[in-house]
NUPAKE-657965 format. One line per field, with one value per residue (C-alpha): residue number from 1; z, x, y; residue in three letters; chain. Coordinates in steps of 0.02 Angstrom, whole numbers, m for minus. Each point is the difference from the previous one (the first is absolute). Layout:
<recs>
k: NUM:...
z: Z:...
x: X:...
y: Y:...
r: ALA:...
c: A:...
</recs>
This chain:
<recs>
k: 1:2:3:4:5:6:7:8:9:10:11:12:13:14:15:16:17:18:19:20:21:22:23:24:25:26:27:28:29:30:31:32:33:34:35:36:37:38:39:40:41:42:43:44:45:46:47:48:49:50:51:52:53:54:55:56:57:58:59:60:61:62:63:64:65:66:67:68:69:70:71:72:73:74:75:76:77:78:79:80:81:82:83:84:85:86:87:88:89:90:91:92:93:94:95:96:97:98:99:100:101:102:103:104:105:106:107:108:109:110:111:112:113:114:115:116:117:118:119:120:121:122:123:124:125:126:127:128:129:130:131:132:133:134:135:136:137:138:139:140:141:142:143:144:145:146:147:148:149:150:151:152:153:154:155:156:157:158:159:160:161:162:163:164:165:166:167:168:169:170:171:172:173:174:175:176:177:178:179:180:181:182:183:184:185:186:187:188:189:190:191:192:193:194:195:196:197:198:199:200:201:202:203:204:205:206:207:208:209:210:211:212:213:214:215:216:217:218:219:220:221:222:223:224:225:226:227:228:229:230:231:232:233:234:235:236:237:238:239:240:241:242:243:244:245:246:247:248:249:250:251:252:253:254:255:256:257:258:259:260:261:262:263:264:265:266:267:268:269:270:271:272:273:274:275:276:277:278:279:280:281:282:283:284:285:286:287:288:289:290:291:292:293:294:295:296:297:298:299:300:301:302:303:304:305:306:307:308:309:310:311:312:313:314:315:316:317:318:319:320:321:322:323:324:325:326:327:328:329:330:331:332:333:334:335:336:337:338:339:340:341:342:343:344:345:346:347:348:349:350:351:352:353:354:355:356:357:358:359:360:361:362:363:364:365:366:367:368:369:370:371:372:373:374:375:376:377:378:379:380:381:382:383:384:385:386:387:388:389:390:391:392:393:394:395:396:397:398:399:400:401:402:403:404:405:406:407:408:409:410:411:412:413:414:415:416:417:418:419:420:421:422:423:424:425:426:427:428:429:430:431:432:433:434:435:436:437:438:439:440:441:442:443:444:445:446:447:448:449:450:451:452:453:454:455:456:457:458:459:460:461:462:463:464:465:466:467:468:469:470:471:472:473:474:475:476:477:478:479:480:481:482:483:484:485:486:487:488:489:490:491:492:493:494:495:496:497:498:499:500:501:502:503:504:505:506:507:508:509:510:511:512:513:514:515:516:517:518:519:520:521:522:523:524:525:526:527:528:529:530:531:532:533:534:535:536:537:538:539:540:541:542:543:544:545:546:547:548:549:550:551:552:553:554:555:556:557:558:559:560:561:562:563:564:565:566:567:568:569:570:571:572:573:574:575:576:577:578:579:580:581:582:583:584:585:586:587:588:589:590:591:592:593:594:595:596:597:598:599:600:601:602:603:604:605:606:607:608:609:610:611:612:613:614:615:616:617:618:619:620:621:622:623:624:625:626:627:628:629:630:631:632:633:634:635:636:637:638:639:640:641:642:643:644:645:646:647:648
z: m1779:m84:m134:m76:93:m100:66:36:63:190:m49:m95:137:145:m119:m18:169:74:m115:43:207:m88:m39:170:87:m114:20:178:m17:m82:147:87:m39:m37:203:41:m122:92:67:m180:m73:34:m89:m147:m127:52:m29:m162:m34:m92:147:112:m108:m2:195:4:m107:80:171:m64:m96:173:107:m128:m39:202:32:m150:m12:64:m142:m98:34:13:m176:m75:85:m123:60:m79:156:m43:m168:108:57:177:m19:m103:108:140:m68:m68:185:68:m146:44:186:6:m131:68:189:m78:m70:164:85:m118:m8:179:26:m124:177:130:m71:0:180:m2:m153:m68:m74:147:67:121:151:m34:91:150:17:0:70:163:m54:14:m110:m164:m67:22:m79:m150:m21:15:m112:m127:m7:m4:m128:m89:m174:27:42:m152:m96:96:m65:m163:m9:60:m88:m150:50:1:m164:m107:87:m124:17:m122:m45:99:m57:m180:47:38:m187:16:m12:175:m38:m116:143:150:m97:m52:193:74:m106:27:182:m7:m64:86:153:m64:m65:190:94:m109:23:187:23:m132:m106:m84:116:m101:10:193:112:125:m3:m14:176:38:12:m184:m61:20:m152:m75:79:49:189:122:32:m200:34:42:m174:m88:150:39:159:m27:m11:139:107:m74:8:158:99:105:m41:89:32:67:m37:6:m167:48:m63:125:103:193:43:m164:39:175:m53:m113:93:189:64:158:123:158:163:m10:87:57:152:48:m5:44:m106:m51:m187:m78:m194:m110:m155:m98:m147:m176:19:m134:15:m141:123:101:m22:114:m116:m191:26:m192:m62:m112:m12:173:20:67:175:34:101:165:73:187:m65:m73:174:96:m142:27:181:m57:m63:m177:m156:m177:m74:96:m70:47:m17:m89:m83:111:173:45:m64:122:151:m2:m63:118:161:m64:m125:m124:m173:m118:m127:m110:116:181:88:131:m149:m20:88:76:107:171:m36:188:m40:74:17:116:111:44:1:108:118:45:68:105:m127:6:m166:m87:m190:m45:m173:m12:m118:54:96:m107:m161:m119:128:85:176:m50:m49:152:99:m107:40:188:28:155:m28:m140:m4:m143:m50:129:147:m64:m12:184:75:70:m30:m158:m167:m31:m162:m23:m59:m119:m181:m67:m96:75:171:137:m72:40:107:144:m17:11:136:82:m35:97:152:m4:13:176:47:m37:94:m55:m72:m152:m182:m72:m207:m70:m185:m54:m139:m60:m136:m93:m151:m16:41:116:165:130:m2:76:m104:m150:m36:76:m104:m151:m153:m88:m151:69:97:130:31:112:102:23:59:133:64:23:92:125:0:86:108:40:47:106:104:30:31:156:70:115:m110:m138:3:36:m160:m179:m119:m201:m107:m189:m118:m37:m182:m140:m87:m132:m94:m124:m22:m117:132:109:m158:m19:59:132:24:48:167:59:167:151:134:150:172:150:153:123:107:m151:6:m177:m141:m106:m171:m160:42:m176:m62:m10:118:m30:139:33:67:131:141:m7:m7:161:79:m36:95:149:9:m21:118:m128:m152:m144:m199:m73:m213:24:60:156:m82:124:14:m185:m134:m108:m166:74:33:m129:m40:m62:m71:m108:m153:m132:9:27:132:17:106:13:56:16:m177:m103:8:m91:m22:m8:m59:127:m123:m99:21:m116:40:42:39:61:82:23:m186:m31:143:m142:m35:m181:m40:46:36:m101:146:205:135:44:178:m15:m78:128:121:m48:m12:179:54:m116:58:171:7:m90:107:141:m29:m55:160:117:66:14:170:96:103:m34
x: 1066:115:m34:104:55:m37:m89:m177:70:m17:m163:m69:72:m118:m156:30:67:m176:m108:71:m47:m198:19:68:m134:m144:76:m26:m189:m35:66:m92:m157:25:46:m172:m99:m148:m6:m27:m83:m171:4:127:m119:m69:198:72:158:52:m62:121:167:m25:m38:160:101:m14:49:135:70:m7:83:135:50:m1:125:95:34:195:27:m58:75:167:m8:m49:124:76:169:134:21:m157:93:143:m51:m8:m132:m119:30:m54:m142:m66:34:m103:m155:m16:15:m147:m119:63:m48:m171:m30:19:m100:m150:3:9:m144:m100:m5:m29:m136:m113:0:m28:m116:142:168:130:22:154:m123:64:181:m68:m126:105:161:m17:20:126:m61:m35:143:m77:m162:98:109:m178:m83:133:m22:m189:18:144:m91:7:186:30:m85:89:176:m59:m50:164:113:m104:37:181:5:m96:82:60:188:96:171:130:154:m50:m72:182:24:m201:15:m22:m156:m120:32:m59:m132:m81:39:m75:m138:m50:25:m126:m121:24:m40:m161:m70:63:m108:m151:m12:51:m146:m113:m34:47:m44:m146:m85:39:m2:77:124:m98:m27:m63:m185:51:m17:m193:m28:59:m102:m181:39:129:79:29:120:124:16:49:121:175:76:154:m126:m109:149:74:m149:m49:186:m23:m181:m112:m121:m164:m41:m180:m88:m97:m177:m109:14:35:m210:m61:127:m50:m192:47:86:75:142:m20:m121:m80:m12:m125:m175:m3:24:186:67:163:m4:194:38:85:67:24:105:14:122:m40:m187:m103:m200:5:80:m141:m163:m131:28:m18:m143:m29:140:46:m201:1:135:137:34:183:134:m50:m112:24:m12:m138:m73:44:m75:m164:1:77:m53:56:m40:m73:156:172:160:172:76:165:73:168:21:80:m151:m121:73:m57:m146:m64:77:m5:m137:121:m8:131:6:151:115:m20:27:135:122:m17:72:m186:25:69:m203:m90:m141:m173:44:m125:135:34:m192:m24:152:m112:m141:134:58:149:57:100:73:40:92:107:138:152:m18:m12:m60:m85:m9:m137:83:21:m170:m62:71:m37:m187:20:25:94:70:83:10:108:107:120:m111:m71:169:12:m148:39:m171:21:104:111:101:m64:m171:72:m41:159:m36:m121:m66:m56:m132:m179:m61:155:m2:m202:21:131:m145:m132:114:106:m212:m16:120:m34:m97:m169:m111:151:23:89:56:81:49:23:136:m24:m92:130:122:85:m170:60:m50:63:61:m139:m124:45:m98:m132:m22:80:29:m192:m5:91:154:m91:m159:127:43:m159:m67:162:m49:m172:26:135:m143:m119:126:13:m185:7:130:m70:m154:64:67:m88:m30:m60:m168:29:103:m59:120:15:77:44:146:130:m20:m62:111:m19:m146:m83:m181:m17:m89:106:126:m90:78:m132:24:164:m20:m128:17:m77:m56:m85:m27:m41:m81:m5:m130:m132:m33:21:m101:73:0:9:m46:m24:124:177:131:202:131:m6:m156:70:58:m149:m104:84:27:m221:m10:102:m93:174:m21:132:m12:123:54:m32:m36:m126:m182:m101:m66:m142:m51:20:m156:48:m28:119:129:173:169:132:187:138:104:135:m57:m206:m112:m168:m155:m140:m158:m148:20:89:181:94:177:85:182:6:m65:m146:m118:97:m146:m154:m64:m173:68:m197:m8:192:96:141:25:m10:m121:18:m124:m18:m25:19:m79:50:m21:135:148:m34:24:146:66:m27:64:168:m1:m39:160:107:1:m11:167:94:m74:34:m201:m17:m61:m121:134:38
y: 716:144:121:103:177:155:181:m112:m163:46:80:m171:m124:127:m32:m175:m46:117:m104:m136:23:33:m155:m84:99:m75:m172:34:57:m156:m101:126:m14:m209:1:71:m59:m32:158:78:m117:27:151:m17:m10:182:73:85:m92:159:119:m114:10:189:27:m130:86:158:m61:m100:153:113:m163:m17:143:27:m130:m1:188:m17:m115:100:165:m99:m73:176:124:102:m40:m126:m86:m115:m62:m120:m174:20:127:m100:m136:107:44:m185:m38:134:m48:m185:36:101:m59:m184:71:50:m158:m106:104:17:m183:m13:109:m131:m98:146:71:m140:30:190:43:112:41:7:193:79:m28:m191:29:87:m131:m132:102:m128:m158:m131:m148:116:m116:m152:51:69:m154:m107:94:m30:m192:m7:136:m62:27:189:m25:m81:137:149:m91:m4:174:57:m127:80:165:m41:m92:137:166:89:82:121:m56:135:108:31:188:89:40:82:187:64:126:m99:m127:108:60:m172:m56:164:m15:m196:35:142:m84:m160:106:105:m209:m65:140:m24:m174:7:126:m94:116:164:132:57:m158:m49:141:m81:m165:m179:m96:m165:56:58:m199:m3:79:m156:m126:m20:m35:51:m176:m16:170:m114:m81:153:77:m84:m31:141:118:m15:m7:150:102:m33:37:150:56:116:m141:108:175:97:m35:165:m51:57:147:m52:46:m115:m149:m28:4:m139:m112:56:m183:82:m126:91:m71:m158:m3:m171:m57:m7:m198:m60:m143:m89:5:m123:30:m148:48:m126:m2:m10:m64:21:m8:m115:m115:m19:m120:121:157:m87:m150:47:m10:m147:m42:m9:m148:125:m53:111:m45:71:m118:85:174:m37:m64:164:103:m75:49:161:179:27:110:m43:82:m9:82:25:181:m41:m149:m25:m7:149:69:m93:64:177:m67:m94:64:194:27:62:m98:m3:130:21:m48:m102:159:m81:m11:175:167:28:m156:76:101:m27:m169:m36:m170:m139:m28:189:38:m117:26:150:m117:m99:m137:m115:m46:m96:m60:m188:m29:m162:65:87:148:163:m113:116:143:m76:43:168:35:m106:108:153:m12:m44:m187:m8:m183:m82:m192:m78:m132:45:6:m160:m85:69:m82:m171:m66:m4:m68:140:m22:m168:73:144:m65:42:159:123:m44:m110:m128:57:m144:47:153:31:m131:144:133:m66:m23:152:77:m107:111:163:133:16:95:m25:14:m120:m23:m145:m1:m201:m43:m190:11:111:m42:m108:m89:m157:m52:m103:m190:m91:83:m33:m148:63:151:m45:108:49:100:159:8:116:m132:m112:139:73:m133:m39:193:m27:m167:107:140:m153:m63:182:45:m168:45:166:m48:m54:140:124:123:m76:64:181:11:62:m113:78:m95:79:m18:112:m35:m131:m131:m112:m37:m119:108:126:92:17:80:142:193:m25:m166:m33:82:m95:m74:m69:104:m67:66:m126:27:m173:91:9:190:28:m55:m169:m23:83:215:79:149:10:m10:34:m24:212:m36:m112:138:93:m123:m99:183:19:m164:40:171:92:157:108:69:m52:m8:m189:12:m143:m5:m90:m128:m37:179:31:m41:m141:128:132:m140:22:m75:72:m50:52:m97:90:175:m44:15:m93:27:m129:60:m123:m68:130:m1:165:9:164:81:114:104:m72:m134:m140:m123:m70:m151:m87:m185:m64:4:m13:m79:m33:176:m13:132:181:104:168:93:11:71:186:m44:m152:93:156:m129:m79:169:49:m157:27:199:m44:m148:105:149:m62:m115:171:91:m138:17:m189:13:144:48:187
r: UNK:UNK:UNK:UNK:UNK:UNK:UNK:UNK:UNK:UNK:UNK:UNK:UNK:UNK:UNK:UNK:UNK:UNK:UNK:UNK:UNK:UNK:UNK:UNK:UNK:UNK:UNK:UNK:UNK:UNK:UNK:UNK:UNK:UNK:UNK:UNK:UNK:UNK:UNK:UNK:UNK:UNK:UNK:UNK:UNK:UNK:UNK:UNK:UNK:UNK:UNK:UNK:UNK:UNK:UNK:UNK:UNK:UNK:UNK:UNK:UNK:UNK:UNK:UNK:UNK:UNK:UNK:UNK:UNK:UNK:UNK:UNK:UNK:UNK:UNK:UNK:UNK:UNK:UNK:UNK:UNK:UNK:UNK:UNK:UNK:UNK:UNK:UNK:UNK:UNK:UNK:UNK:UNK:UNK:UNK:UNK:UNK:UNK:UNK:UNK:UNK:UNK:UNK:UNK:UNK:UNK:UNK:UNK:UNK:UNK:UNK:UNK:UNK:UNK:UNK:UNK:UNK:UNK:UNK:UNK:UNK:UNK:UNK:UNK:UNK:UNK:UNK:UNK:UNK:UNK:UNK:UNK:UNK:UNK:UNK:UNK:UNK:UNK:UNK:UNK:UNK:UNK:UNK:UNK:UNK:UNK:UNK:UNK:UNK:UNK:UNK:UNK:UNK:UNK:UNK:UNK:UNK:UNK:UNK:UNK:UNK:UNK:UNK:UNK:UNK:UNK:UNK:UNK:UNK:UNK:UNK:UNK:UNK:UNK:UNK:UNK:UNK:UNK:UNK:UNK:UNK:UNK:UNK:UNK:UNK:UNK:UNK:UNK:UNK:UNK:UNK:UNK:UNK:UNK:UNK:UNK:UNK:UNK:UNK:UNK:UNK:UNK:UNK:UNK:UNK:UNK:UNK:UNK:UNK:UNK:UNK:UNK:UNK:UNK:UNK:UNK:UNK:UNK:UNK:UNK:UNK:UNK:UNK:UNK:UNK:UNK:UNK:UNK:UNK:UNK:UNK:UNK:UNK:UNK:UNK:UNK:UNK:UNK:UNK:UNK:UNK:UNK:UNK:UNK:UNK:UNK:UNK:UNK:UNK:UNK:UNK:UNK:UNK:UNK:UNK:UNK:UNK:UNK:UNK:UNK:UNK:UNK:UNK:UNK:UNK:UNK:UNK:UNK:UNK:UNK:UNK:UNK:UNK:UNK:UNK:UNK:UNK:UNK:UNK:UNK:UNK:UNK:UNK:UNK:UNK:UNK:UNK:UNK:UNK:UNK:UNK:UNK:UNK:UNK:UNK:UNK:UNK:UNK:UNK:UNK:UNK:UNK:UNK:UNK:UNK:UNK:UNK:UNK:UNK:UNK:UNK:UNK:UNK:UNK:UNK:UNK:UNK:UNK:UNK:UNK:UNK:UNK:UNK:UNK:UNK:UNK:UNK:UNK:UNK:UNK:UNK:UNK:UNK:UNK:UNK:UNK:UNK:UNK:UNK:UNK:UNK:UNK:UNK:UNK:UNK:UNK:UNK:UNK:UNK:UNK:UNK:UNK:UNK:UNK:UNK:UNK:UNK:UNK:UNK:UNK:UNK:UNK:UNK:UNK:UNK:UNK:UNK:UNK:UNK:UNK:UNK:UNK:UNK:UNK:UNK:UNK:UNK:UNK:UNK:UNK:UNK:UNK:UNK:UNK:UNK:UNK:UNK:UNK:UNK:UNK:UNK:UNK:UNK:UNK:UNK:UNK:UNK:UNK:UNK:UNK:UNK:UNK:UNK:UNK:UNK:UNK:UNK:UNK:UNK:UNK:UNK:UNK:UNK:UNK:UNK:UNK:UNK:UNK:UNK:UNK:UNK:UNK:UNK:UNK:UNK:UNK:UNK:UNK:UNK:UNK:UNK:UNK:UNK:UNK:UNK:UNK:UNK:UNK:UNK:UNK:UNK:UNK:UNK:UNK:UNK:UNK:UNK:UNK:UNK:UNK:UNK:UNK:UNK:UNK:UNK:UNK:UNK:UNK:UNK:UNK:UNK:UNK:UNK:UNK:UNK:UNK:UNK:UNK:UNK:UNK:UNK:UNK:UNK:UNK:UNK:UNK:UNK:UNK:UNK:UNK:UNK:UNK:UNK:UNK:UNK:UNK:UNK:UNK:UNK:UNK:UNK:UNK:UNK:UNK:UNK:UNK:UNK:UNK:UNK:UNK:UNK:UNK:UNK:UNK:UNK:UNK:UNK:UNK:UNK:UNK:UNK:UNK:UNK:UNK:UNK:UNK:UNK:UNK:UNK:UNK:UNK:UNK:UNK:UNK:UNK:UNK:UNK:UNK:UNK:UNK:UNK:UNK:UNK:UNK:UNK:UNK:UNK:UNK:UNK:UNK:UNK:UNK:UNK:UNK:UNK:UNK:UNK:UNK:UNK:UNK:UNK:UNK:UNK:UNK:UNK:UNK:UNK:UNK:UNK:UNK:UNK:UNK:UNK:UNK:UNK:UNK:UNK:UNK:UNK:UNK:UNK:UNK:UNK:UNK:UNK:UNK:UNK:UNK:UNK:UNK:UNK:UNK:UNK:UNK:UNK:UNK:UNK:UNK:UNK:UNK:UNK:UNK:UNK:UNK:UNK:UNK:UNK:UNK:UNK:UNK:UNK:UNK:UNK:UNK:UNK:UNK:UNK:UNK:UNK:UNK:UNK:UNK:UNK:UNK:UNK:UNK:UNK:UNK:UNK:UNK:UNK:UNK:UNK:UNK:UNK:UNK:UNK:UNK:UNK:UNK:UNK:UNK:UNK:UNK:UNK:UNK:UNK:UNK:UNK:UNK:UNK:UNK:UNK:UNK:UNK:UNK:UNK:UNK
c: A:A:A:A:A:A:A:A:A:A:A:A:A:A:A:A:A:A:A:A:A:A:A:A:A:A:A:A:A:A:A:A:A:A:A:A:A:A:A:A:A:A:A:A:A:A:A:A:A:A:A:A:A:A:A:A:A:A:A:A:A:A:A:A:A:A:A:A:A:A:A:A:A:A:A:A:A:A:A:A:A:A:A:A:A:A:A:A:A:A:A:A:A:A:A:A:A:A:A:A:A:A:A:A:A:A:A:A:A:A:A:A:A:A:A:A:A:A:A:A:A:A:A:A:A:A:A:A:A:A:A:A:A:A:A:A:A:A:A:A:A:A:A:A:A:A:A:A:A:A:A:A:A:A:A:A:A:A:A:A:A:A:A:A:A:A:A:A:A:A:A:A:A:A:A:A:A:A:A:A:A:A:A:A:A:A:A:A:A:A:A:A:A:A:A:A:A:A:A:A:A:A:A:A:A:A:A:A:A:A:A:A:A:A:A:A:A:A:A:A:A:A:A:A:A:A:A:A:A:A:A:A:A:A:A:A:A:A:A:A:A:A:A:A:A:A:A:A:A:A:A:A:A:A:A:A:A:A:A:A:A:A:A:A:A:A:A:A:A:A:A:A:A:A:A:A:A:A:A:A:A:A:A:A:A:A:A:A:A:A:A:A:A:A:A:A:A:A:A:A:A:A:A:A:A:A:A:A:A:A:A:A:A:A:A:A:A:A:A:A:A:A:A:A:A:A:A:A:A:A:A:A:A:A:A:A:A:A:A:A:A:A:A:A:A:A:A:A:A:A:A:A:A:A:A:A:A:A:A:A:A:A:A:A:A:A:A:A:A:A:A:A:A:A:A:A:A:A:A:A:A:A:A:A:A:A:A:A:A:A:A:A:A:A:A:A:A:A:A:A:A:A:A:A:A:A:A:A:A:A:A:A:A:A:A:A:A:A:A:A:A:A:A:A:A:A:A:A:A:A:A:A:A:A:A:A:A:A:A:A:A:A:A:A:A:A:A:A:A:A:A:A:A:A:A:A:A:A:A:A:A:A:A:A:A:A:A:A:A:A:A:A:A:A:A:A:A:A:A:A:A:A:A:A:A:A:A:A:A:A:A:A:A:A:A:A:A:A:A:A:A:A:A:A:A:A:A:A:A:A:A:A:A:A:A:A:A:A:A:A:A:A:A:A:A:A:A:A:A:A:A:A:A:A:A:A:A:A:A:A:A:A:A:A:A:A:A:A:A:A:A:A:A:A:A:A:A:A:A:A:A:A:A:A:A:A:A:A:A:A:A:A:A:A:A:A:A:A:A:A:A:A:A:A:A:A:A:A:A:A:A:A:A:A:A:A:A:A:A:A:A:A:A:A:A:A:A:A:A:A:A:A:A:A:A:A:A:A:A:A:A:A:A:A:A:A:A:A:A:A:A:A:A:A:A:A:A:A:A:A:A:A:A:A:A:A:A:A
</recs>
């Protein structure tokens, strides 16, 4: 579309062609938030529409004017240059590049995120920097989302129907000084509007520029942030940021009274017991039959049938939770004791920090150990970190595809790794072999979009009402074919076997939706030789509770820094989880879960009353958001010191 050139026409087309990316970008929320709709749902009825469009609104105004600030300096230069054709083709070009850039990858996001709780940050390109089939995915993706396709061209095709362009060469006969000044003028003040909405604010009312922890104030719970951010601006924000600094709210005397991560030397009786650790990917608790016999009036029955088994043999925890909600974020979890907050700290510059991992604690008490993922080697820095917290060996697709006992290539599934039955087959044997005592880790990768499993099970486990439900249940049969293998081998019974997720999936109960919710997942520790109790133990357990709690067992002879707690040397009361989502932390203790800003306490919550999470309290416990606080202060400054370990 053209309008007429004059002193205001390159002024007019900027405030039309801006309002016109408001309204791309709200297009895109809608999609959004129509993507994930049962992830909001359960608590739409408790947001303010109007609350939303202005939290929206004021994101969208710092992300736009962020990407489209080129444009607009170019169409507002006081300089006659801008008047000719070429120019304002230049400049259209430039416009529906970027806004048609932010488009695709808002609407792309509408798909990531229901796999990570959240809009899409930097972290995202070194996570996946080591991947080959990231084309393949993408190009899937595309067909079973084709809807989203068709709504990202007709966003853009409206983009490039409705831009609005002045008509060119009519300003030579413009005298030269009212025509700088108008220019100079709309530039100016295109500029002072452009770093008020990129900060989000004036500078009176926001003392410092908007970030993604900002969006809370919006929304009644941190996974509902992600409604009124966009994509464009999480990744901007987020490129090059001092991820952990000292929050400074204890001094050092009053923060290690609170809460001390480092674990003295134990006072059992020293056992060199193997340890075997069973990732398993994307498993939900809600998957399983043993942990929710209410559920559904008691007719749930899961999709684990032999998980199920081993937990009744098995040690487990009223309340289990994962750390993080991708699984980048498990890893230092569960092998380190470091949860996720903010950022997984491997994708950061505090990564090369020295790690108390299992594998290098126990190298001191004489332990072989070893890593077992079936995708390619260096997939989603696993190696890296493996061998960052002192796992000697490193078995992956290639050393699989080596091994003449076994498939090779034939097993891969085509997009991620080597199916679970082989390569848990390859586990067990690969153990036969090693030097014991040993520590061993295997992280699985079947039941993982895009959701199919092999051939010959397809009948067999056909299609039930989520796309995840056939996989699960093709894991947990390889996970029994698994245990019976092993439980043939020599040292079987001198192992301790935990099995845990690296975080949950999809979901079709509302409790499982909640903040809280959504990171609940199994966690189960086995002992063949019956030494440890079975059953249900009350408290809460979280996967940073994992090392110590394996190290408490073994009656580690060292001290060292894990985040979590020994779980069967801790009282069932004093037993906590905690986790972080856009910008909020929460802490569940016994029944009260607060959620805090890293400055306030934003909520509170009592889940034997209120396991939805619908009704906030009006006040928390002192005790709980000093705690919290230590554990932040603690994390924090220990990551920018690089004291993740006692060694001096």
């Amino acid at each position: 579309m053209k309008i007429k050139n004059n002193y205001y026409s390159n002024t007019i087309a900027v405030i039309a062609n801006l309002a016109l990316a408001y309204v791309a970008y709200m297009l895109c929320r809608v999609a959004y938030v129509w993507e994930n709709w049962s992830l909001f749902a359960p608590g739409w009825d408790n947001l303010s529409v109007a609350t939303l469009l202005k939290g929206s609104l004021r994101f969208d105004s710092s992300a736009i004017f962020y990407t489209n600030l080129l444009y607009v300096i170019l169409m507002l230069l006081p300089i006659y240059a801008k008047e000719k054709e070429w120019w304002q083709k230049m400049t259209r070009t430039i416009y529906l590049t970027i806004n048609s850039l932010s488009v695709a990858i808002n609407l792309s996001d509408a798909v990531y995120s229901q796999f990570t709780g959240r809009r899409t940050t930097s972290s995202f390109f070194n996570e996946f920097s080591n991947e080959g089939n990231l084309g393949s995915i993408f190009f899937t993706e595309l067909i079973n989302h084709w809807y989203l396709v068709v709504a990202g061209a007709v966003i853009i095709a409206m983009m490039c129907i409705l831009y609005i362009k002045p008509t060119t060469g009519e300003r030579d006969e413009m005298p030269k000084r009212r025509y700088y000044t108008t220019q100079s003028i709309a530039l100016t003040i295109a500029l002072l509007v452009g770093t008020t909405a990129i900060r989000g604010g004036t500078p009176g009312a926001v003392l410092r520029p908007i970030n993604l922890g900002s969006a809370n104030q919006y929304v009644n719970q941190p996974h509902e942030a992600a409604i009124v951010l966009n994509t464009p601006f999480s990744l901007i924000r987020t490129i090059g940021k001092t991820t952990f600094a000292d929050p400074g709210y204890f001094d050092d005397t009053t923060l290690e009274a609170i809460y001390n991560p480092v674990h003295q030397p134990s006072d059992t009786i020293h056992n060199k017991k193997n340890v075997v650790v069973i990732i398993v990917e994307s498993f939900a608790r809600e998957y399983t039959g043993f942990y929710n016999r209410t559920l559904e009036g008691g007719s749930y029955r899961g999709y684990t049938p032999f998980v199920d088994s081993l937990l009744s043999v098995s040690t487990t925890w009223e309340h289990t939770f994962a750390n993080g909600r991708k699984s980048i974020d498990a890893m230092p979890s569960i092998l380190a004791s470091i949860p996720m907050f903010v950022e997984p700290f491997y994708m950061t510059g505090y990564s090369l920090n020295r790690v108390s991992g299992l594998p290098a604690e126990l190298a001191k008490e004489g332990y072989s150990s070893a890593f077992f993922h079936g995708a390619e080697n260096g997939s989603m820095g696993f190696q890296d970190f493996a061998y960052s917290i002192g796992f000697q060996k490193y078995y992956g697709r290639d050393e699989y595809d080596a091994d003449p006992r076994f498939g090779g290539e034939t097993d891969f599934d085509g997009t991620w790794a080597i199916w679970d039955e082989p390569f848990l087959q390859y586990f067990a044997t690969k153990m036969g072999e090693m030097q014991q005592p040993f520590i061993t880790a295997v992280f699985t990768a079947s039941s993982h979009h895009p959701f199919v499993i092999p051939e010959q099970y397809k009948e067999i486990y056909p299609e039930e009402e989520l796309v995840m439900h056939k996989c699960i249940r093709y894991t947990d049969n390889a996970l029994r074919r698994f245990f019976a293998t092993a439980s043939q081998q020599e040292w079987f019974e001198n192992t301790i076997f935990v099995l845990c997720n690296d975080h949950t999936n999809m979901t079709n109960h509302d409790l499982y939706r909640t903040p809280i919710g959504v990171y609940s997942g199994p966690i189960l520790i086995f002992d063949p030789s019956g030494e440890l109790p079975k059953g249900i133990m009350p408290g809460i357990a979280q996967q940073i509770d994992i090392m110590p709690t394996i190290l408490g067992m073994l009656g580690h002879t060292s001290p060292y820094v894990a985040f979590g707690q020994d779980l069967l040397k801790t009282p069932a009361d004093s037993t906590w989880t905690v986790n972080y989502a856009n910008g909020i932390y929460q802490y569940l203790c016994g029944d009260t879960l607060v959620q805090f800003d890293g400055e306030k306490i934003v909520g509170t919550y009592k889940l034997s009353s209120d396991p939805l999470m619908r009704e906030p309290l009006k006040s928390h416990p002192l005790r709980h958001e000093n705690k919290i606080k230590a554990i932040i202060q603690q994390y924090m400054k220990r990551m920018a010191e690089d004291h993740l370990t006692t060694a001096k």
